[in-house]
N, C-alpha and C positions, 0 to 999 in steps of 0.2 A: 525497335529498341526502346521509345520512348513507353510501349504500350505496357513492355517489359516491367520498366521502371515502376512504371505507377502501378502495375499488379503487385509488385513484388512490397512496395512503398505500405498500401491498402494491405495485407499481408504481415506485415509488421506492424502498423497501427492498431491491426486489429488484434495482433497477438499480444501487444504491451497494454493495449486497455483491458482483454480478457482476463490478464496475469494479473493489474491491478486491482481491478474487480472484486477478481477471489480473492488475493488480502484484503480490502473491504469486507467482503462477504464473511471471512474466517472474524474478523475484530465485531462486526456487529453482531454474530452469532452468538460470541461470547461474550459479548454485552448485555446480550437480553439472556444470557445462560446464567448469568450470577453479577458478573463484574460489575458490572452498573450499583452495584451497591457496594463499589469497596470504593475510599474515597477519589484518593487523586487518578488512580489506574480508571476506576471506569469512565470519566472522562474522557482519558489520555487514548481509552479504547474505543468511545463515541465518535471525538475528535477524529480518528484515525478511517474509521468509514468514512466518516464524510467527506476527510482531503481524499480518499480513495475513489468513492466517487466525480468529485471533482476533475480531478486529475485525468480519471480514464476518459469522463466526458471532452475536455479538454485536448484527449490525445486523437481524438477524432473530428473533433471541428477545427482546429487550428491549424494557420495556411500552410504550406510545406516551408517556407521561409524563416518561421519561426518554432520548428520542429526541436533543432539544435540544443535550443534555449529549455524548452518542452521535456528535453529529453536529460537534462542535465538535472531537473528541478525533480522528475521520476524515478532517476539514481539515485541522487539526496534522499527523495522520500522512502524508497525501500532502504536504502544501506540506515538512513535513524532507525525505520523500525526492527532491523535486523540488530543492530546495537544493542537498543531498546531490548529485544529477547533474550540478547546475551548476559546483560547485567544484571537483568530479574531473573536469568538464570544461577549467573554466579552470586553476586554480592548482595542482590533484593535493588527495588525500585520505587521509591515514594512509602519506605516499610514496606514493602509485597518482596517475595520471593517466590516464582512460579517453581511448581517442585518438576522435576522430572518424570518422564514416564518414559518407558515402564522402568517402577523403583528397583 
């Protein structure tokens, strides 16, 4: 039961740092793709890999006791940058308005 546990635990850990990862990996590609020269957004996109990184690193060293916490702070960070997409979708962000694709 317990061995369960911690495969299943190890399993999840590792799927919520993979998943964060790759939004790191999607923001810092298109940082070095253009953004990094628009002003506030490329920042806001620098910024974003690195809490990204952080974060996944974070989701793998940290004891099981404070997971909870871990996991709240991982929601927060994807639902802002989900937000985040949504309103440089609709109304623009810092003046940027990301265009849709395909138009």
């Amino acid at each position: 039961m317990a061995t369960e546990r911690t495969a299943a635990l190890i399993a999840l850990r590792l799927a919520a740092a993979g998943t964060v990862v790759a939004m790191g990996a999607i923001h810092l590609h298109l940082w070095y793709d253009g953004y990094r020269y628009l002003d506030a957004i490329g920042t806001l996109f620098l910024l974003n890999a690195i809490g990204a990184g952080l974060l996944a690193l974070s989701l793998l060293i940290t004891p099981t006791r404070l997971l909870p916490v871990l996991a709240t702070l991982g929601t927060l960070f994807a639902a802002g940058t989900l937000v985040a997409l949504i309103v440089s979708l609709t109304s623009g962000l810092s003046g940027f308005q990301e265009w849709r694709w395909p138009c």
